[in-house]
N, C-alpha and C positions, 0 to 999 in steps of 0.2 A: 405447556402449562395451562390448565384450567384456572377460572377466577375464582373459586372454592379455594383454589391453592394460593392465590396473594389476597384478595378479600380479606381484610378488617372490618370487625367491628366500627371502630372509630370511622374509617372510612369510607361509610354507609350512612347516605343521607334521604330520605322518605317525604314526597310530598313535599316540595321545598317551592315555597311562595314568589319564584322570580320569574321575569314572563321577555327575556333578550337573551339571545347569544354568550353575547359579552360577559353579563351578568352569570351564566350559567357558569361556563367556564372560568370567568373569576373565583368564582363560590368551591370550585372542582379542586384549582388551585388553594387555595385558602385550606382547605380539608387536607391537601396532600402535604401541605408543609410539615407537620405534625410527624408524617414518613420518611419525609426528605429534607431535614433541620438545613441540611449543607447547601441546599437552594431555595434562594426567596421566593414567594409569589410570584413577584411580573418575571424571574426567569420562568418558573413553570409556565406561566402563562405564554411569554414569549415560544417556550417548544410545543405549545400547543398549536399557539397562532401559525407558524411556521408551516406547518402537516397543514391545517383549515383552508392558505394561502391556493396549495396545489391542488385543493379540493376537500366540496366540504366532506367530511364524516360523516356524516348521516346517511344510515345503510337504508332506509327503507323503514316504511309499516310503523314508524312512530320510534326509531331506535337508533341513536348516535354512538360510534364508537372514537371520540377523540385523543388520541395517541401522539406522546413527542417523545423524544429521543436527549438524552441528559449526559452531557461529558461528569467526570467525579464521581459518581454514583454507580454500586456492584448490584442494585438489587432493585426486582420489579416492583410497583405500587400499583394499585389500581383502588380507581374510586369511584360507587355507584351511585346515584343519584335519581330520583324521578321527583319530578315537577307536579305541583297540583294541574296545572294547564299544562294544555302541551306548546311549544314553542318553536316560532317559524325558524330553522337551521340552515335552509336550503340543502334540504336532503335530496337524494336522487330520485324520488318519488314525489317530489316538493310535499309531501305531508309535513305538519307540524312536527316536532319532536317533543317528549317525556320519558323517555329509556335513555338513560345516558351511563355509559363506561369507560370511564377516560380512564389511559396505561400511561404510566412513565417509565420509561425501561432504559437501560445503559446502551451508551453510543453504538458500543462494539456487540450487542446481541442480537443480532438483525435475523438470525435464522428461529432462533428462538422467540424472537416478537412476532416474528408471522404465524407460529403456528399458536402462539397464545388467543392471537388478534382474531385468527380462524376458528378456535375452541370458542371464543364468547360469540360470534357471531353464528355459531351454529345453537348454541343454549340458545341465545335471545329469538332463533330461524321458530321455535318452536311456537307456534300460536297459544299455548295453553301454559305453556311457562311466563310468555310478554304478561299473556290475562293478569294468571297469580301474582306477577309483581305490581302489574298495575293495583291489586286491591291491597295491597299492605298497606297497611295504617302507623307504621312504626319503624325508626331503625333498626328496630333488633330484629320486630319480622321479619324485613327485608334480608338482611343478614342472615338468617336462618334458613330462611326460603333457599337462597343460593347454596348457602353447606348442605345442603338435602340433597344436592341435585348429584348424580354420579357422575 
């Protein structure tokens, strides 16, 4: 599954004034409730934390992919985010982070979450794709930007 294919609108956030972790992922959570009525906040946040606990998500080059895993729920979310500042995530690179795609995906799709998890990590691998999202100005640019992409 590519994130053109679960990317919402609604769930595309541009340039978002927070400068913590916590903060980021809270705000990720917050956005995905809207997809996932059937689980609160602090659970989302809880299966974020969970995945962060065994290491963090930050792939590298300025790009977090944080991912948890949701008993009750048939269907994947994903929610994009970039931050005006980039922020300390402890990524594997120890750079800052500002690309962020956090996935909610159902307990039982584990073969399917890897290869989604591998499709955004290969879009985001492209240095000229990171650039273009870095420069949107907008959530519907950002949004668009990604439906563009094959």
């Amino acid at each position: 599954m590519k994130l053109q294919d679960i990317l919402t609108e609604d769930c595309t956030s541009c340039a978002v004034p927070l400068s913590s972790k916590k903060k980021i992922l809270e705000h990720i959570c917050e956005i995905a409730t809207n997809r996932i009525p059937e689980h609160s906040t602090f659970e989302l946040l809880e299966s974020l934390m969970v995945r962060e606990k065994m290491g963090s998500t930050g792939i590298g080059n300025g790009i977090a992919i944080p991912h948890g895993r949701l008993n009750g729920t048939n269907h994947v979310v994903a929610v994009l985010l970039t931050t005006e500042q980039a922020v300390p995530f402890d990524a594997i690179d120890n750079r800052a982070v500002d690309i962020f795609v956090a996935l909610f995906v159902p307990e039982d799709c584990c073969k399917e979450h890897l290869s989604t998890l591998q499709s955004i990590a290969k879009l985001l691998s492209d240095k000229q794709m990171s650039k273009k999202i870095r420069k949107c100005t907008n959530n519907q640019e950002l949004f668009q930007l990604v439906n563009q992409t094959g």
